[in-house]
C-alpha positions as CSV (number, residue, x, y, z in Angstrom):
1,X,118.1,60.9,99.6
2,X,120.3,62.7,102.0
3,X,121.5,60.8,105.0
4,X,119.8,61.6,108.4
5,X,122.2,60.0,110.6
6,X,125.0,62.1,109.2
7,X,122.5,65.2,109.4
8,X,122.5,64.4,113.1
9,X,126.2,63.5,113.7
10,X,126.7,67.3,112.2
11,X,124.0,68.7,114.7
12,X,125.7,66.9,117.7
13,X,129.0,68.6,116.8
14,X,127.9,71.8,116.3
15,X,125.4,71.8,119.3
16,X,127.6,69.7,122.0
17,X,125.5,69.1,125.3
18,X,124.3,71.3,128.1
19,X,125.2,74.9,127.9
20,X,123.8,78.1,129.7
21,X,126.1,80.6,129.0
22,X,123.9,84.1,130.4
23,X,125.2,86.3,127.0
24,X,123.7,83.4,124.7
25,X,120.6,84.5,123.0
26,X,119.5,80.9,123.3
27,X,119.6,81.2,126.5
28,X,120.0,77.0,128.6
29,X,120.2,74.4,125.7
30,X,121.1,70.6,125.8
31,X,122.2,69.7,122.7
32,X,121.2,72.3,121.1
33,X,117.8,72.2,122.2
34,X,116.6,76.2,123.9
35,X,114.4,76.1,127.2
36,X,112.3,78.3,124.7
37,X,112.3,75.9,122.0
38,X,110.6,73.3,124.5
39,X,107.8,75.9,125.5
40,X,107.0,76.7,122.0
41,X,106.7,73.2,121.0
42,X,104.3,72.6,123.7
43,X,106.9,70.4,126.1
44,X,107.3,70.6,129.1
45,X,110.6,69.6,129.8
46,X,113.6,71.4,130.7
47,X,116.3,70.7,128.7
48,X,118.4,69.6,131.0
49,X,116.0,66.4,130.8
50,X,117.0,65.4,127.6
51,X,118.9,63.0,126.6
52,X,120.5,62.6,122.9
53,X,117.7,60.1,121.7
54,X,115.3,62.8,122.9
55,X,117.2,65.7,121.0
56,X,117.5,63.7,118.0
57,X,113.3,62.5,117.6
58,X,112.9,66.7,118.2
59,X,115.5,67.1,115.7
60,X,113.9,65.1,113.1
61,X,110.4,66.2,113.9
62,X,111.3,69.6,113.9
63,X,114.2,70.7,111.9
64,X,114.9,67.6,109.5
65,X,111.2,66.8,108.4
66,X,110.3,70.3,107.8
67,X,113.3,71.2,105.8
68,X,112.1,68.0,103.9
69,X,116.2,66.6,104.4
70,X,114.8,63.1,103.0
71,X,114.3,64.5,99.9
72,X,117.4,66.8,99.3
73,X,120.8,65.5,98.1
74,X,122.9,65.2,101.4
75,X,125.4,68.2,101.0
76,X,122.5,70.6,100.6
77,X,120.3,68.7,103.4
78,X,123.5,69.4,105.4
79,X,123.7,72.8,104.8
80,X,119.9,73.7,105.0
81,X,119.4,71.7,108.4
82,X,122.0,72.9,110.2
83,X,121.3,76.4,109.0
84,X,117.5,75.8,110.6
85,X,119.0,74.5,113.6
86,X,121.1,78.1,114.0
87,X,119.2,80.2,112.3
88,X,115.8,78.7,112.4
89,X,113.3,77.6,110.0
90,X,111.7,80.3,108.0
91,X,115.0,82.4,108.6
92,X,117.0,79.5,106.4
93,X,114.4,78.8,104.0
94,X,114.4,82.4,103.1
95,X,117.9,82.4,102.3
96,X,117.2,79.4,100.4
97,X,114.3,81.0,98.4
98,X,116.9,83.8,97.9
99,X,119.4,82.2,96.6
100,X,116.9,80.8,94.2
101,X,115.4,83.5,93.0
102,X,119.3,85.0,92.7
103,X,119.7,82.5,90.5
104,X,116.6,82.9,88.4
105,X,114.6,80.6,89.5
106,X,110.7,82.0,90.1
107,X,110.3,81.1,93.9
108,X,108.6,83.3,96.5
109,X,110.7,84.3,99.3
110,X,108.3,84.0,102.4
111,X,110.0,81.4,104.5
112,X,107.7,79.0,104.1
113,X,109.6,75.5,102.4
114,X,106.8,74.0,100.5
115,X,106.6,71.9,97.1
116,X,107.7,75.0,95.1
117,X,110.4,76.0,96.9
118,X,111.4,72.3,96.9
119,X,110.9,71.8,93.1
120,X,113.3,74.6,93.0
121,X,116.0,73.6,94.9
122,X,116.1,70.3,93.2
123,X,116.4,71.9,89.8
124,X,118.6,74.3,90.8
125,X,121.0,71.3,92.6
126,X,120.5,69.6,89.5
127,X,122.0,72.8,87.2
128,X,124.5,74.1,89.7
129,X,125.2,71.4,92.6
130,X,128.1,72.4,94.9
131,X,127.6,76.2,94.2
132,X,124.7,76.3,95.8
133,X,126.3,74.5,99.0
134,X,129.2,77.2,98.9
135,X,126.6,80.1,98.2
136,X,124.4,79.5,101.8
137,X,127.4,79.0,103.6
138,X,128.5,82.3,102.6
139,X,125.2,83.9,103.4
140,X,125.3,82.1,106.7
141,X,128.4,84.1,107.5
142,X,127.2,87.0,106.4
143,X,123.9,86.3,109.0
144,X,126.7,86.0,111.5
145,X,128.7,89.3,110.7
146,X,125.6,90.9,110.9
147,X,124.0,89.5,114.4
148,X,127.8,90.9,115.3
149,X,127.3,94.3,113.4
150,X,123.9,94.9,115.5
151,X,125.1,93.5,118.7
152,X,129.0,94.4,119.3
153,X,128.5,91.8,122.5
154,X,127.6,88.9,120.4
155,X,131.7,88.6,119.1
156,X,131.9,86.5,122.0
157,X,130.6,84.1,119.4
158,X,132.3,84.4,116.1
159,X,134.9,81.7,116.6
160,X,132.6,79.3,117.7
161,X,129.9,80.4,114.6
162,X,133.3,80.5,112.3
163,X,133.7,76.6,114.0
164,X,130.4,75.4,113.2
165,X,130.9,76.6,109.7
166,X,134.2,74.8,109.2
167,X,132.7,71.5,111.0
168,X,130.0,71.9,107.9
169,X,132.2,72.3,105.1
170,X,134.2,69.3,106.7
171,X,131.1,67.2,106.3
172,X,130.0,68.6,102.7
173,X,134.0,67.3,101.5
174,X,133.3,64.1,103.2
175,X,135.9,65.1,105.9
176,X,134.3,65.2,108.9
177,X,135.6,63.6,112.0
């Protein structure tokens, strides 16, 4: 259902190309893509070796499969990719499985994004649609104004979190650049 290449066209935005700035928890990325990120997945490449193609097969591997993004309408793919991609996997799904549950729907919220947790965020899509895209947005800020709350230091990045945010909501209203 949802569209991968415009999935990936957000992700590009919102991750730009090589950064290693030393106050980013991420530490050196390339498009996105952590140093730690590679590790974990077993490769051994830095990311300074990547290029786009590269980022975009991890991407789908790694972030678009397992958020099963073929099978979600696109404004909610949109919204639950690049929330794994900043927030990762399990910490996004559990937002999703709250949001669920919020609503009354009778998912567990463990992080894991299997057929239940799918069945419900069809249905729920089905009964409320663009609430729910406005709802995990707004719970995505509030990840952020927390992170900030904790760590004082990390207001460095507000405007550019506050950025990515817009850049989504300017791809949900079919706005994007």
């Amino acid at each position: 259902m949802a569209d991968q290449e415009k999935i990936l066209r957000l992700i590009a935005l919102n991750e730009g190309g090589e950064v290693n700035a030393p106050a980013d928890r991420g530490g050196h990325t390339n498009f996105g893509i952590t140093a730690g990120f590679l590790r974990s997945i077993g490769d051994p490449r830095s990311p300074s070796d990547l290029t786009w193609g590269d980022a975009k097969e991890l991407y789908t591997k790694h972030f678009l499969n397992p958020m099963h993004a073929a099978e979600l309408p696109d404004d909610l793919a949109l919204v639950l990719v690049d929330g794994a991609v900043n927030h990762g996997i399990g910490g996004m799904t559990k937002r999703l499985q709250e949001l669920l549950a919020d609503f009354g729907w009778d998912v567990q919220v463990d992080g894991g994004f299997g057929p239940a947790t799918l069945q419900a965020a069809l249905e729920c899509w089905e009964a409320l649609g663009q609430i729910m895209v406005g709802s995990l947005i707004e719970r995505r800020r509030n990840i952020y104004k927390a992170l900030i709350a904790k760590d004082p230091r990390q207001e460095k990045f507000h405007d550019g979190w506050w950025n990515r945010l817009v850049t989504l909501c300017n791809f949900v209203t079919g706005s994007e650049a």
